[in-house]
N, CA, C and O of each residue as an XYZ file, in Angstrom:
736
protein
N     -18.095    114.413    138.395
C     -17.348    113.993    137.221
C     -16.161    113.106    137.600
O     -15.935    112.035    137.036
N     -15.338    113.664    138.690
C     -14.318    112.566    138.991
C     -14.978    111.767    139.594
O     -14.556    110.876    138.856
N     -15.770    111.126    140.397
C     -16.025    110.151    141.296
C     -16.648    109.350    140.122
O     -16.422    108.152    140.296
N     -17.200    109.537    139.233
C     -17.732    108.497    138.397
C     -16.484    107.996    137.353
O     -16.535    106.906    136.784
N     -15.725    108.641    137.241
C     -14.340    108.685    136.393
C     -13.174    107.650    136.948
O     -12.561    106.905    136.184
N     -12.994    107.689    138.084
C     -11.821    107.885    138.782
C     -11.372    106.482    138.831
O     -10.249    106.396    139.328
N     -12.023    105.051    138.379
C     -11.401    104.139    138.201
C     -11.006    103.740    136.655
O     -10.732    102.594    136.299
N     -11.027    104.794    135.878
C     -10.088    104.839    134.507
C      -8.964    105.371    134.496
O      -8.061    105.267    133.666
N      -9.036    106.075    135.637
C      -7.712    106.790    135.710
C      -6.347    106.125    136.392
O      -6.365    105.598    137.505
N      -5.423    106.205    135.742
C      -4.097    105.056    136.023
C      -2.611    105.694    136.239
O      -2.280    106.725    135.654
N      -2.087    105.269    136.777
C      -0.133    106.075    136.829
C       0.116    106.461    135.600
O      -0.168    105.659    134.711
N       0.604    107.553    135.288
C       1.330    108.033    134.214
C       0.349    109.089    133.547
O       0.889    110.133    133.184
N      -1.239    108.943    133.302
C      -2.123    109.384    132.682
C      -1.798    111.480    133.251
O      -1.971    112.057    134.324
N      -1.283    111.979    131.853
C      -1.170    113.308    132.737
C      -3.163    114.350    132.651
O      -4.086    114.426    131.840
N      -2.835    114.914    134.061
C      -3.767    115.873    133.971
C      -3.866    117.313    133.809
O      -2.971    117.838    134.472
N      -4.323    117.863    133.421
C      -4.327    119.003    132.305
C      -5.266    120.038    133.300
O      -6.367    119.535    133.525
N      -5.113    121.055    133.787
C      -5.688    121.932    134.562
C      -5.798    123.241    133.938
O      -4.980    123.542    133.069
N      -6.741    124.079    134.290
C      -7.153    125.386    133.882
C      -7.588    126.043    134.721
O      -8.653    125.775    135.278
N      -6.724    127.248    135.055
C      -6.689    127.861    136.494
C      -7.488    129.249    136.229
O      -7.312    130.011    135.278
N      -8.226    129.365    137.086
C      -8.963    130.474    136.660
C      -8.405    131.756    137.724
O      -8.873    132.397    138.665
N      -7.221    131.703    137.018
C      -5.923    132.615    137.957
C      -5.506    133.651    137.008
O      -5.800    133.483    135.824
N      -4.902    134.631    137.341
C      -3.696    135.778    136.713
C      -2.761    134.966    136.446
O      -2.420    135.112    135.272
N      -2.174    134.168    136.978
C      -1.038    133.387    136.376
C      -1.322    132.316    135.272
O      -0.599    132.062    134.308
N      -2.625    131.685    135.630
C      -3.063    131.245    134.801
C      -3.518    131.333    132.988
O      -3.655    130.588    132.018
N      -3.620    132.801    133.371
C      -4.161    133.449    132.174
C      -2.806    133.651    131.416
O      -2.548    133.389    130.241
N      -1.973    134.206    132.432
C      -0.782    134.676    131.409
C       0.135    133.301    130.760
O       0.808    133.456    129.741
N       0.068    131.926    131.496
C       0.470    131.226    130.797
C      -0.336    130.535    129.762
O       0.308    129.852    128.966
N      -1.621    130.584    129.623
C      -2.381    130.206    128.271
C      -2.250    131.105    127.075
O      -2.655    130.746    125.969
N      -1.658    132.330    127.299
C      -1.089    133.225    126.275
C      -0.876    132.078    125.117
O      -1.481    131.877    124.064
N       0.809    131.056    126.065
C       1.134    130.617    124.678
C       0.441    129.291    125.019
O       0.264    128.708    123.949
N       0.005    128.611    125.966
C      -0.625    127.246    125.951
C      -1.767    126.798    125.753
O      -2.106    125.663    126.087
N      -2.493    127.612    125.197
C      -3.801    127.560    124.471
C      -5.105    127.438    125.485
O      -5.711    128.509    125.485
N      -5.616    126.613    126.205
C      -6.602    126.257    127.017
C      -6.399    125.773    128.299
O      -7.177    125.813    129.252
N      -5.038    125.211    128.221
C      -4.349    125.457    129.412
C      -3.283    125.384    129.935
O      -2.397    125.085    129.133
N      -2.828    125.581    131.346
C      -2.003    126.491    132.377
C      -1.008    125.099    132.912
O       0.222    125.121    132.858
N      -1.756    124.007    133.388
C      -0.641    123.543    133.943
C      -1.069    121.756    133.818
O      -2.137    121.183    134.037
N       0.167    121.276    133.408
C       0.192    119.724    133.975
C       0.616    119.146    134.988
O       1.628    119.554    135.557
N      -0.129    117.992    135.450
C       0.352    116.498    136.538
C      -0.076    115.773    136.174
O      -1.002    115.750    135.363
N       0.790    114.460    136.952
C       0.361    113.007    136.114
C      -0.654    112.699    137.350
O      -0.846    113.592    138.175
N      -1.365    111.321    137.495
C      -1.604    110.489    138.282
C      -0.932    109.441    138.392
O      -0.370    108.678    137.606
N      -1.084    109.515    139.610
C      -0.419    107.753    140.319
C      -1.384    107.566    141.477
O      -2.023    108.352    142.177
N      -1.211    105.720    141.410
C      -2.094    105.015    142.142
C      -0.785    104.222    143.365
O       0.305    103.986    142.844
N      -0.875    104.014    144.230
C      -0.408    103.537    145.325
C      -1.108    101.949    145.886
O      -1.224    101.633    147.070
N      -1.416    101.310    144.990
C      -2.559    100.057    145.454
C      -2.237     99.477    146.913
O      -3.109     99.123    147.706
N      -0.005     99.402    147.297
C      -0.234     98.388    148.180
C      -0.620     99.216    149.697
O      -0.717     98.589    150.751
N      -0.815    100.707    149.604
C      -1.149    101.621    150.413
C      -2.785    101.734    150.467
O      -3.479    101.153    151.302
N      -3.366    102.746    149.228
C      -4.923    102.594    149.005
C      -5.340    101.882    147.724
O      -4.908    101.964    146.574
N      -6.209    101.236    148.215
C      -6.744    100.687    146.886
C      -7.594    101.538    145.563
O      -7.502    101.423    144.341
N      -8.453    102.435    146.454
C      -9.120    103.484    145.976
C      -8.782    104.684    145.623
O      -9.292    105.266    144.666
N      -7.582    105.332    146.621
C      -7.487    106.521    146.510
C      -6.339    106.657    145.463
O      -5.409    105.851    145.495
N      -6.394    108.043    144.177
C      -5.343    108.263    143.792
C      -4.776    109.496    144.157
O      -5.356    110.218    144.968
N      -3.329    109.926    143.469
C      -2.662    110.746    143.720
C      -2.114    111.607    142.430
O      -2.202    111.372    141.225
N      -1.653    112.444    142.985
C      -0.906    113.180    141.446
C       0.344    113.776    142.231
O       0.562    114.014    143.419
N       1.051    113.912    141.083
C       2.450    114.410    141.441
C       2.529    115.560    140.303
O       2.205    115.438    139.122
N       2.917    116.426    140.796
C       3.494    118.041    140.064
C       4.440    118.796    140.368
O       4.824    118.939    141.529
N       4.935    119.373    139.382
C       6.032    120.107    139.946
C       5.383    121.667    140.010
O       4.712    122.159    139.103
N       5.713    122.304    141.217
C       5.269    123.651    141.724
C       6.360    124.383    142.154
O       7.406    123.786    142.412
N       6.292    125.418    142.257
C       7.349    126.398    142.538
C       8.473    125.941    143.876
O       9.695    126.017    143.999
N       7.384    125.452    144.744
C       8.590    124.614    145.975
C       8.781    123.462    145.667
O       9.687    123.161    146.444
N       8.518    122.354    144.922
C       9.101    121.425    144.582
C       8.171    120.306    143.890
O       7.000    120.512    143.573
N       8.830    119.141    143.710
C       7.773    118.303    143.248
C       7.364    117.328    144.109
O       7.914    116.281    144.451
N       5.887    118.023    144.536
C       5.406    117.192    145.714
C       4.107    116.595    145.063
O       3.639    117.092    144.038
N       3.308    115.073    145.944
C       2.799    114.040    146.058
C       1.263    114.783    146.493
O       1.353    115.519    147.475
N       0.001    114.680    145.926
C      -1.033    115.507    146.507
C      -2.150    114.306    145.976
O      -2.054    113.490    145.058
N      -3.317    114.583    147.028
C      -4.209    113.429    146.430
C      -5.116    114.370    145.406
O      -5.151    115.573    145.665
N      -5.831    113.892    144.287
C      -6.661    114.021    143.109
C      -7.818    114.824    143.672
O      -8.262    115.755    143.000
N      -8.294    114.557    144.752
C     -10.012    114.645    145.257
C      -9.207    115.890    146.096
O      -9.376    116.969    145.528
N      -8.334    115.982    147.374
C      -8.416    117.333    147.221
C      -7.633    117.940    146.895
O      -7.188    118.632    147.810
N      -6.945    118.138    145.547
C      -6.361    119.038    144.613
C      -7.709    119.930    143.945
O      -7.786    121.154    143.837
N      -8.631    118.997    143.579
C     -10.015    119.311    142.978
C     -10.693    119.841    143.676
O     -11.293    120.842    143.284
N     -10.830    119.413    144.836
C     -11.639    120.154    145.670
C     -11.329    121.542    146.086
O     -12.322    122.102    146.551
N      -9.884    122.524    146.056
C      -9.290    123.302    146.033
C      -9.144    123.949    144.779
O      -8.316    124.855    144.878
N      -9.760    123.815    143.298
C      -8.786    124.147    142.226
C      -9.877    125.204    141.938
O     -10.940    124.780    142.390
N      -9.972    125.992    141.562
C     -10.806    127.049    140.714
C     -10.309    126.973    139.239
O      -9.298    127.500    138.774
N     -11.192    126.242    138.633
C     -10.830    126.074    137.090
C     -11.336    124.591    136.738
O     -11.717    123.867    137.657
N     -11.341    124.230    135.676
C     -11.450    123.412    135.287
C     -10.287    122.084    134.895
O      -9.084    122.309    135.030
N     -10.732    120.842    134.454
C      -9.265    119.702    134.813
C     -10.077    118.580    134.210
O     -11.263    118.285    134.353
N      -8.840    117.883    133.297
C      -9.179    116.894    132.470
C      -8.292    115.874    133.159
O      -7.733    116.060    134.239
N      -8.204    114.480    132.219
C      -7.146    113.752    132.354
C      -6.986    113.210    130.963
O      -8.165    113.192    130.607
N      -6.367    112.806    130.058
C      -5.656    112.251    128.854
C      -5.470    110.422    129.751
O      -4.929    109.996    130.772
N      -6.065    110.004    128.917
C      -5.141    108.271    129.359
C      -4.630    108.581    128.230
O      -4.838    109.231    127.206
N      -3.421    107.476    129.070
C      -2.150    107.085    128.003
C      -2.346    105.726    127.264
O      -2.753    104.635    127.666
N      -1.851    106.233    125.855
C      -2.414    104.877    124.771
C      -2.049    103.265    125.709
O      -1.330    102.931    126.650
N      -2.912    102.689    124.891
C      -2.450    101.175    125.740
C      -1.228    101.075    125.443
O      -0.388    100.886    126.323
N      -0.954    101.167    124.342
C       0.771    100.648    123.966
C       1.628    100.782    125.274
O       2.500    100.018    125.687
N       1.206    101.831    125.766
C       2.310    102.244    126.854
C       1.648    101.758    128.359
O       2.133    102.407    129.286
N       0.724    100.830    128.739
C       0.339    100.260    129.972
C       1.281     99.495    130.852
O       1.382     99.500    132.079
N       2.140     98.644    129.670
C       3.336     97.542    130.887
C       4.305     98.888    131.597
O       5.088     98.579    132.496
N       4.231    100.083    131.241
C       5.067    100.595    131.194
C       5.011    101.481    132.532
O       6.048    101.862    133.073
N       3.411    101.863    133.157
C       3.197    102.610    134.066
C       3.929    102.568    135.337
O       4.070    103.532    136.089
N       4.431    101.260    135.543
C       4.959    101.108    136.592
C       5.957    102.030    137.107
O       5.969    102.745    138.109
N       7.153    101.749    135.760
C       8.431    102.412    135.870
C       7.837    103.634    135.538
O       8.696    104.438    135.900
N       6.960    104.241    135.102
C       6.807    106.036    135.051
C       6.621    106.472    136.073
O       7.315    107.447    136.363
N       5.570    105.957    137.145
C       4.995    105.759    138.123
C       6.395    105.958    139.163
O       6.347    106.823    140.038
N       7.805    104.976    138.976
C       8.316    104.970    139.777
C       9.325    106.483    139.725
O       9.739    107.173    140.656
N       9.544    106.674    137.805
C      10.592    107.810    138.208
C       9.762    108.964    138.720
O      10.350    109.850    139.339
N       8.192    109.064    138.489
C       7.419    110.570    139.102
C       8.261    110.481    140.802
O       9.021    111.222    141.425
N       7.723    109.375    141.008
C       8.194    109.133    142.944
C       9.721    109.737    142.780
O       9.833    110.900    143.169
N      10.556    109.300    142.415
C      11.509    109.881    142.304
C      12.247    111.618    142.925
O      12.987    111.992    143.835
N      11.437    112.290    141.703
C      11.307    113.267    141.756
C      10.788    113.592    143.326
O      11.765    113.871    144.021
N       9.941    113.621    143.829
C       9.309    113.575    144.818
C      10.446    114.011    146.321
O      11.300    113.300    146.852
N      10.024    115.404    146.657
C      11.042    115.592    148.292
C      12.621    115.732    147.776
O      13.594    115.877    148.516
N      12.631    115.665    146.528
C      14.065    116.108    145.957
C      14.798    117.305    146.049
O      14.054    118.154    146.539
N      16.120    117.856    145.760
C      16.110    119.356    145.607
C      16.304    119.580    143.820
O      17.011    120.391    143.222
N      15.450    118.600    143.326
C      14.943    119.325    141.908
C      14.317    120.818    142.298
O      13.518    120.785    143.234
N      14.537    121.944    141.787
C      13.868    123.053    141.635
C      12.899    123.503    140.379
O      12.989    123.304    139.167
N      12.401    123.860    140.800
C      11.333    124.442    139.704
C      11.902    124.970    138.614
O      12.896    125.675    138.787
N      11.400    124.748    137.264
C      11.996    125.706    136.010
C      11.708    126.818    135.589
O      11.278    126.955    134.444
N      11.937    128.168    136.675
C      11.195    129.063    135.922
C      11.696    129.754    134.843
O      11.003    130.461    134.110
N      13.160    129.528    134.692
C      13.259    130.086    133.322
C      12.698    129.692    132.351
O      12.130    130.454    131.568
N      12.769    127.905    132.160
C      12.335    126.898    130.885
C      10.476    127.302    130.908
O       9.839    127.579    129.892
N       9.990    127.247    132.089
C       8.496    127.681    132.039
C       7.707    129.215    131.908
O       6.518    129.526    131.839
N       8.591    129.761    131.909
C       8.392    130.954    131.906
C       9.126    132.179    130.603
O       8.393    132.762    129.804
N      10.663    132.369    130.636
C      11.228    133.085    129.706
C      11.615    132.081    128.757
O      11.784    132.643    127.674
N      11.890    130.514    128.653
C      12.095    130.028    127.556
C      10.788    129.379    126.365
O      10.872    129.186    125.152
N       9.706    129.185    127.261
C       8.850    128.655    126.618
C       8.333    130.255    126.165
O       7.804    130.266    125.054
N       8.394    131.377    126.743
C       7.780    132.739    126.127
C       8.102    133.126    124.332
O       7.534    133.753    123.438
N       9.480    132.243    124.517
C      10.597    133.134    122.944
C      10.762    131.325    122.654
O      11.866    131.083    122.167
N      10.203    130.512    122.787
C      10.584    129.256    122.211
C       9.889    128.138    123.221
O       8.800    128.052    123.789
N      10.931    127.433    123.155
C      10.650    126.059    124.167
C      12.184    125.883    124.880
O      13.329    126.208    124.566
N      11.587    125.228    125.943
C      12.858    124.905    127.349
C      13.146    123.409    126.500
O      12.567    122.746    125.639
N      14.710    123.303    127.501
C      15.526    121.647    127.555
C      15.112    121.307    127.952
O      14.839    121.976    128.949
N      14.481    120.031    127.929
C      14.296    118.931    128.898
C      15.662    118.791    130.117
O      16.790    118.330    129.944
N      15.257    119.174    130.920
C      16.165    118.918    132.431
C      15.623    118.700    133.465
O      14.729    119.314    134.048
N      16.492    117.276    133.857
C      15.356    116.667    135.063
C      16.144    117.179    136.462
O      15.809    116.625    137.508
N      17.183    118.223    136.509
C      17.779    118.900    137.438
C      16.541    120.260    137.806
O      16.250    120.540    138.969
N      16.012    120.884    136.766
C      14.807    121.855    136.703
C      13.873    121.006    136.254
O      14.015    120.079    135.456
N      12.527    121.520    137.030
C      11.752    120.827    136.500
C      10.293    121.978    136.286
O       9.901    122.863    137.046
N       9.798    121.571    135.083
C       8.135    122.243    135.241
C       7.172    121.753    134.836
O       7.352    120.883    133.984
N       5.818    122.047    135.216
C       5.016    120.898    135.287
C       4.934    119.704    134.128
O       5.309    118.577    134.454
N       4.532    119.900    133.013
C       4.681    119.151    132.006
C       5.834    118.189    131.652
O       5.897    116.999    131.343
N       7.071    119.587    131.891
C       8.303    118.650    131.841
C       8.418    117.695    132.443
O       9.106    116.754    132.047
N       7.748    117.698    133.593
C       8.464    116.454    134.782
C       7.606    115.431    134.129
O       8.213    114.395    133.857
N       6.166    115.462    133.763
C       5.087    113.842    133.109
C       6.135    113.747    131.738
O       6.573    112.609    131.570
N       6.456    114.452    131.048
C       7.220    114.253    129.862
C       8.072    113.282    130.231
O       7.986    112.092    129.930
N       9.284    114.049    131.198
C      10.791    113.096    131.644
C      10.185    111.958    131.987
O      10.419    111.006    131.243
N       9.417    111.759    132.969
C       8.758    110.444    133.077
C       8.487    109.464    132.493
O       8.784    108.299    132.755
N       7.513    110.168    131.108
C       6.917    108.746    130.398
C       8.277    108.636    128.991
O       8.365    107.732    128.160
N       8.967    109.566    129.091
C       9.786    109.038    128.028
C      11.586    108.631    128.562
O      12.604    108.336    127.935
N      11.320    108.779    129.746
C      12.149    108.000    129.880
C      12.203    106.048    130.316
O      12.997    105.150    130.034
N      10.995    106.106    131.061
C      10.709    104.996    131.344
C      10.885    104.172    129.775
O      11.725    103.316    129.497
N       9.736    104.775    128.826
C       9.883    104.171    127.515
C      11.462    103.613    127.259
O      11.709    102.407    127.225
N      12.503    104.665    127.083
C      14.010    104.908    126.557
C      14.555    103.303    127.653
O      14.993    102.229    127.240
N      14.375    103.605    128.625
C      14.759    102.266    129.404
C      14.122    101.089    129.544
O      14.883    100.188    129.898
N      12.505    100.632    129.329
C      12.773     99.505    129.457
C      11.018     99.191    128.450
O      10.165     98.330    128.661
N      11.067    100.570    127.123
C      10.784    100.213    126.478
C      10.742     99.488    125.300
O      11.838     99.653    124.764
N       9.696     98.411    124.281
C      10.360     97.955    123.104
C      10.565     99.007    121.732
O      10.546    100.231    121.864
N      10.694     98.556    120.860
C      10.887     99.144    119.677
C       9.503     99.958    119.396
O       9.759    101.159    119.304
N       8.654     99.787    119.295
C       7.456    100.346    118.962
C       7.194    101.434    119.993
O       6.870    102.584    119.695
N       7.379    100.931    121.353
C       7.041    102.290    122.284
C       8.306    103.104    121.944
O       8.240    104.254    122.376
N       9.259    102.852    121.386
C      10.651    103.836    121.845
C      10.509    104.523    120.455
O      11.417    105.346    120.335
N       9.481    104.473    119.068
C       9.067    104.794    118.254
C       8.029    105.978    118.419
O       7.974    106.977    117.703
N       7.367    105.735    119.297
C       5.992    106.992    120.051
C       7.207    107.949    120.233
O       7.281    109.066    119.722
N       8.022    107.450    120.918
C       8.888    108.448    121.651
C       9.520    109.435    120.774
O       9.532    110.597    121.180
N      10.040    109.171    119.656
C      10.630    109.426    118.973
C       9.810    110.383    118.275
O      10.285    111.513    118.161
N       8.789    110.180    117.836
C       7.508    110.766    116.908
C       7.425    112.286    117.711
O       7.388    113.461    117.343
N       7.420    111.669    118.830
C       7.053    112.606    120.555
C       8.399    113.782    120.036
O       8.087    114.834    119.479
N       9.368    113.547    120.216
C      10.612    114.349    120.277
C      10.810    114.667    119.271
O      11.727    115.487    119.309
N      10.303    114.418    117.786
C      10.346    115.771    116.672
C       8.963    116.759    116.588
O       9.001    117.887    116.098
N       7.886    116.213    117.082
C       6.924    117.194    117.390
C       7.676    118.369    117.974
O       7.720    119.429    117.350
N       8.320    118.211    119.248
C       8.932    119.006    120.437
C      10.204    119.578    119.963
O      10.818    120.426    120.611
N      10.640    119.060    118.707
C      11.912    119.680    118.178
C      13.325    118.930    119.024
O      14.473    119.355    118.894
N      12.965    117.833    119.825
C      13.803    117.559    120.907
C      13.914    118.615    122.365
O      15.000    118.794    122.916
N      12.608    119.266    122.873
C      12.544    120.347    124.034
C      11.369    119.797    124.206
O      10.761    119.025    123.464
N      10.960    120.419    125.654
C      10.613    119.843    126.848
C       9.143    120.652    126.352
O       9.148    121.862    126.122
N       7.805    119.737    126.217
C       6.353    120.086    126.037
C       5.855    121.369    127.201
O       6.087    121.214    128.400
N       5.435    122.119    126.886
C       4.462    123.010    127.330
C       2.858    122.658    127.597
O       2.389    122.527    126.467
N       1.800    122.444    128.575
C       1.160    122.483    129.122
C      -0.360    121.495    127.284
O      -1.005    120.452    127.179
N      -0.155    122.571    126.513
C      -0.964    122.217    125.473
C      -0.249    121.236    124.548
O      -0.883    120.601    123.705
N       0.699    121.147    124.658
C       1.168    119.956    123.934
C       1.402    118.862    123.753
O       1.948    118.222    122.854
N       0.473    118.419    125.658
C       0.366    116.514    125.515
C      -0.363    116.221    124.382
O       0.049    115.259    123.733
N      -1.716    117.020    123.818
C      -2.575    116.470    123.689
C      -1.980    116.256    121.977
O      -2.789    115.853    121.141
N      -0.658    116.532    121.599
C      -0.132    116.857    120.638
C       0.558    115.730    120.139
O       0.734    115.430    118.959
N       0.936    115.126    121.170
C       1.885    114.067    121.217
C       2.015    112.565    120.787
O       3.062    111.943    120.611
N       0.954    112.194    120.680
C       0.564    110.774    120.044
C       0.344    109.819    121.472
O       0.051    108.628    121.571
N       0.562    110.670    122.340
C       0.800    109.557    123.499
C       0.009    109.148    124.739
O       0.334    108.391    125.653
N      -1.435    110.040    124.481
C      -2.832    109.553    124.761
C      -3.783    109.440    123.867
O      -3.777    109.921    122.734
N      -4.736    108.705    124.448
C      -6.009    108.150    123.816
C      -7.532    108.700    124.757
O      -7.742    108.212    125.868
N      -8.120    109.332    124.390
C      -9.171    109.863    125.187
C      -9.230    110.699    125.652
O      -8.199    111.283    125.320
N     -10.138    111.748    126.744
C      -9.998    112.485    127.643
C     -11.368    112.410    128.543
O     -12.472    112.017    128.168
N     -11.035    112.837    129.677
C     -12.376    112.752    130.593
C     -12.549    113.756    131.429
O     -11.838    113.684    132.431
N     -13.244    114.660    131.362
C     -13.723    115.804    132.401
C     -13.574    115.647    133.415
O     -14.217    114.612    133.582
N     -13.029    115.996    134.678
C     -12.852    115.437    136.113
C     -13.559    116.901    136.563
O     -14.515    116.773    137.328
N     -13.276    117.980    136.260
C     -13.974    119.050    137.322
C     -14.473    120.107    136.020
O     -15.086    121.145    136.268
């Protein structure tokens, strides 16, 4: 499924995983089908072929390639592309995920865990959890060096969310992909 897939898939596009874990289970309680998000990113002037994903995990938000994240995952894993509207834009999402990356951002386990249990977490790019971090990403890139129409998605995006940071089932909520494709 990914190898026939894997040249639709682009920076920013988040992926949607379903862990066929105890932890897993207990966070689909409130996230419906599934447990955890990462985005993809592509590296062209490095590989041409190979992509990557970036997530935030309990030790930090580290850089992992697609093929073996998958090849390791017990569960199932989609990907969402992101509407065209938002394509000029991958770059800079692309660049703040790197960002994040080897930082001492820490993991959010309150916002992912006791705040999303009784509500929803802040968006804070000091904590981060999985979703949150593709969220901070694509809406901030938008906020900076998007036009009026993308900074409009955004907006649409942030009263869905009440202005707080998406939970795992709520990209698909968001207005801010188009499609989905089975990878595992």
């Amino acid at each position: 499924m990914y190898d026939e897939n894997r040249n639709l898939i682009q920076t920013g596009d988040p992926i949607e995983w379903r862990s066929n874990t105890l932890l897993g289970m207990l966070i689909r309680i409130k996230s419906d089908y599934i447990n955890h998000t990462s985005a993809a990113i592509r590296l062209p002037v490095y590989y041409k072929e190979r992509l990557f994903q970036i997530e935030a995990l309990e030790h930090g938000v580290v850089l992992t390639g697609i093929h073996y994240r998958l090849e390791h995952h017990r569960g199932k894993a989609w990907v969402r592309l992101l509407r065209e509207e938002l394509d000029d834009l991958r770059t800079e999402i692309g660049r703040i995920l790197l960002d994040f990356v080897g930082t001492q951002i820490k993991y959010d386990y309150k916002g992912a865990f006791i705040d999303n249990l009784f509500g929803k977490a802040e968006l804070d790019k000091r904590r981060l959890y999985c979703t949150e971090a593709w969220y901070y990403a694509v809406k901030y890139a938008v906020l900076s060096h998007g036009s009026k129409g993308q900074k409009m998605l955004i907006e649409e995006a942030d009263d869905i969310l009440e202005g707080k940071a998406p939970i795992p089932s709520d990209v698909r909520k968001l207005g801010l992909t188009q499609g989905i494709i089975k990878i595992k």
